[in-house]
N, C-alpha and C positions, 0 to 999 in steps of 0.2 A: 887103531882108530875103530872104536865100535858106533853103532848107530842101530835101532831096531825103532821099529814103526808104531807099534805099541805098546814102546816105552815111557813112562811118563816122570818126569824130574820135577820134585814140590821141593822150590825154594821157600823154607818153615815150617819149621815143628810145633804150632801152636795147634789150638783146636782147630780153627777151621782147613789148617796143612793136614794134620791127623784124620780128621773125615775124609779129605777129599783123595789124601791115600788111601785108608781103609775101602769106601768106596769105589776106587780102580782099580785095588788089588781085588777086590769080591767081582769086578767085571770083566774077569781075567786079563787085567795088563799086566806089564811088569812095571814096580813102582820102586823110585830110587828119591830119597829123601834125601836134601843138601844141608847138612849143618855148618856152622861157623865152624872154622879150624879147630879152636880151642877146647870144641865140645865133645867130638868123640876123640882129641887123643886123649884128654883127663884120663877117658876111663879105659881107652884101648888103642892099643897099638895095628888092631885089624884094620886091613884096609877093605872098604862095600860092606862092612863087616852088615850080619842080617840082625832085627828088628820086629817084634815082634807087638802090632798095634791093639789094643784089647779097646773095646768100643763095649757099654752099657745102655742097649736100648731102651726105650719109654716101654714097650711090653715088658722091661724085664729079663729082657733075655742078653744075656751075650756072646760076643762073636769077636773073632779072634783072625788075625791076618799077619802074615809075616812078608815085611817088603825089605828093601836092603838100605843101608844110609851111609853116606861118605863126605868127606868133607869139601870145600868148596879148593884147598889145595890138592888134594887125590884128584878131585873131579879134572884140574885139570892138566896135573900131570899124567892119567892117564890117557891123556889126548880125548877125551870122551866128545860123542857129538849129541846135544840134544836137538830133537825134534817136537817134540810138545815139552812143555814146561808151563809151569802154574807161581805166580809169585804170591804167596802167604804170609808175606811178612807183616809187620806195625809199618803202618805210614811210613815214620819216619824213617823206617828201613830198607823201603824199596828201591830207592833209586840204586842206593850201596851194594843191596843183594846182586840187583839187576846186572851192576858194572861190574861185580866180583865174576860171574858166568857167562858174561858177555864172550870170551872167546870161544865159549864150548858149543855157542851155539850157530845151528849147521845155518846157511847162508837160503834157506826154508823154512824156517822154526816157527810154530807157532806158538804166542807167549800171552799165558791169560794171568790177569792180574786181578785177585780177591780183597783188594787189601780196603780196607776201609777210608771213606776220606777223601778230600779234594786238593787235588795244589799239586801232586806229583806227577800225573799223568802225563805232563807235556817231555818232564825232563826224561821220564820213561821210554817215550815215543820217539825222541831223538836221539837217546842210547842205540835204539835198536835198528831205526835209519844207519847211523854210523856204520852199524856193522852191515846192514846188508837191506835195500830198499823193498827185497823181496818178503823179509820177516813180516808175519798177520801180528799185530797186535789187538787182544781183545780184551774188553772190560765186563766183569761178572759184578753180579750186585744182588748177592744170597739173604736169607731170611734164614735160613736154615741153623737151628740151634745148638751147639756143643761146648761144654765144658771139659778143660783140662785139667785132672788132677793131680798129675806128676807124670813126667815125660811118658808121653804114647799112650797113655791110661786116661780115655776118657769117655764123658755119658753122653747121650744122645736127651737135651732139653728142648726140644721143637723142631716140629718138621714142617721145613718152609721150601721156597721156591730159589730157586737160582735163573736169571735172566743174563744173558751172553751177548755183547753185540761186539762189534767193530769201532774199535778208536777213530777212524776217519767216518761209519758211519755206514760204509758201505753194504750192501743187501747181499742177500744169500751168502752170510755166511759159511764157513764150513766149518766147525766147534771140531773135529775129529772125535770126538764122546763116544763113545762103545756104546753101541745101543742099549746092553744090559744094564747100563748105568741107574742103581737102585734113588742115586738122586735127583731131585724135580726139576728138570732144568726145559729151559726153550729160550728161542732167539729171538732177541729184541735189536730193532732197526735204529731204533732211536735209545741207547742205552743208556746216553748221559741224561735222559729226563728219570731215568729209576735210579742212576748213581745220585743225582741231585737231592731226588724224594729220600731217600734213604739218609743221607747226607744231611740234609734238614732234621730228620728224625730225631737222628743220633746229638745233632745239636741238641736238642730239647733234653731227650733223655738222659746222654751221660753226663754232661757237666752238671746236672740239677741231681740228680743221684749220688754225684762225689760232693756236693754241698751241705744233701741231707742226711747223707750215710743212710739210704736206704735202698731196700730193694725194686724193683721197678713196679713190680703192682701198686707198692706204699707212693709212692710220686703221685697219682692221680688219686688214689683212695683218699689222702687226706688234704681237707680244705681248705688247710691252713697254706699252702704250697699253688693253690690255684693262682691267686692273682699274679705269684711271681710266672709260672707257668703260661700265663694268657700274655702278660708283656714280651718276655722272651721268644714268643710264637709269633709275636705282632710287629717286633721288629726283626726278622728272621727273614720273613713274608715279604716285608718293604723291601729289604735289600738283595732279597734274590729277583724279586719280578723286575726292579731296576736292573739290575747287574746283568742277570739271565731275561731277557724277554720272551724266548719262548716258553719259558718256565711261569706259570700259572699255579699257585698258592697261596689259597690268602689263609690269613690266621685263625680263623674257623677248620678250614680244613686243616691245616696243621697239628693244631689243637687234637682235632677228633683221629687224625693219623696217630700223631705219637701214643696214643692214650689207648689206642687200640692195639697196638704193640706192645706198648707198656701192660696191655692187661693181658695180652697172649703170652708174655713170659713174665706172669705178676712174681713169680719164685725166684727169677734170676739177679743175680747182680751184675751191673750192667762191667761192661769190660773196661770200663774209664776207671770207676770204681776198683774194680777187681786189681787193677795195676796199680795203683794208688795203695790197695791194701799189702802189695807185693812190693811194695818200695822200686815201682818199674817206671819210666818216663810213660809221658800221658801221650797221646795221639792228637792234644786238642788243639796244636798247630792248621791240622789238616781236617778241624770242624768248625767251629768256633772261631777260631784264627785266621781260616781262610775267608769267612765270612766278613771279618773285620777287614782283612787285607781289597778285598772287594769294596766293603763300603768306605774306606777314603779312595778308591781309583774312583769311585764315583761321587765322591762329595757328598756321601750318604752319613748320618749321624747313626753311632751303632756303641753308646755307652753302657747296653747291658752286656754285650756280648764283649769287648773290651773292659768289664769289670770280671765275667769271669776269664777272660783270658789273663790280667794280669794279677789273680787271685792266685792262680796256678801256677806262676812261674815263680 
């Protein structure tokens, strides 16, 4: 049974698992990457076998880190204990990741989830009750931009802010983050009003990007896309301020949110998009969908957001 304190286990190898390795390993932890079973026996019979992440900053420059990766069977035949753990996965994968490492994790763990989207957190949180009432669950809601271009190999496309709070909400925090930490982060009290804002965002932006097949600058750049854009902002707004009351957005500000994002990564393709170009399931369960799922518990009409939901399936 091993266990070390600044150790850190990223359940997903996507981009935002890849930074946030690359980044702990440059803040001297040791960083242990969990793959799906199938993933590294393909290629290897090694068990922790090591990994080598190559990150392409915006100056141009690049930097190179080698952490270790093992699968989610190894992890827990080796009796392994985690202590801090980060879950990276797509929406729709979190709850599965979560319950595949659920025994490894020590009866103190603290478990930060990046994962985009709304509708899973609950089932998350009573995974980790299950195992032990002392487990910190916290939720992160990054702005921070990376592309992946083949496993471990990826650029650095915007440098944003990361916000950390507590599932239940609770103050003073404790993140564990290495002070070195090269990424933006700080604690926020009330986290699920940034998971929301974000959350609203990415309504607007990626489902209108997999429709236009374009990149996010071109969303707002061209005027032929505004008016669908200013509806789907204006029933977005109606059904979260019903749904969520403490949550204050109206369609103005929404509008001018998304479009401000959309022009700070006018080059990127949005990651709805991107998956879609990769023949990958969509996430739009847990944006779009969750939105929908709220506006009939409230008796709220919400037939753009239910046209692109059932566009996509």
């Amino acid at each position: 049974m091993t266990t070390h304190n600044n150790h850190w286990y990223i359940v997903g190898a996507g981009a935002i698992g890849c930074r946030w390795a690359h980044a702990l390993k440059k803040a001297g932890q040791d960083v242990t990457v969990v793959l799906k079973g199938h993933v590294q026996d393909s290629g290897s019979n090694t068990r922790s076998a090591q990994q080598r992440i190559s990150l392409s900053n915006i100056d141009g420059s690049n930097t190179v880190v080698d952490i270790n990766t093992v699968t989610v069977s190894e992890l827990i035949s080796h009796n392994s204990v985690i202590e801090h753990c980060i879950i990276a996965t797509k929406a729709y994968d979190a709850n599965t990741a979560l319950q595949a490492i659920l025994p490894a994790l020590s009866s103190s763990a603290m478990v930060l989830s990046l994962c985009n989207g709304m509708g899973m957190h609950k089932a998350m949180h009573k995974q980790l009750q299950s195992r032990s009432k002392n487990i910190q669950f916290l939720l992160g809601v990054t702005s921070d931009g990376a592309l992946l271009h083949q496993p471990f190999q990826l650029s650095q496309t915007g440098i944003g802010h990361t916000f950390i709070g507590d599932y239940l909400q609770q103050k003073n925090t404790n993140t564990l983050l290495p002070p070195h930490l090269y990424l933006h982060h700080s604690q926020r009290d009330n986290i699920h009003s940034a998971l929301w804002q974000k959350m609203l965002i990415n309504c607007v932006i990626n489902p209108l990007t997999l429709i236009y097949k374009c990149k996010n600058g071109e969303l707002f750049a061209n005027k032929d896309y505004s008016q669908s854009i200013k509806a789907l902002c204006d029933e977005l707004s109606h059904i979260a301020n019903k749904a969520a009351p403490t949550i204050t957005m109206t369609a103005e500000l929404l509008f001018e949110a998304a479009q401000d994002v959309a022009n700070q990564t006018a080059e990127n393709t949005s990651s709805m998009l991107k998956d879609a170009q990769l023949a990958r399931p969509l996430e739009l369960d847990y944006l779009n969908g969750y939105m929908v799922k709220l506006a009939k518990e409230h008796g709220l009409a919400c037939p753009i957001n239910q046209q692109l939901l059932d566009t996509q399936l």
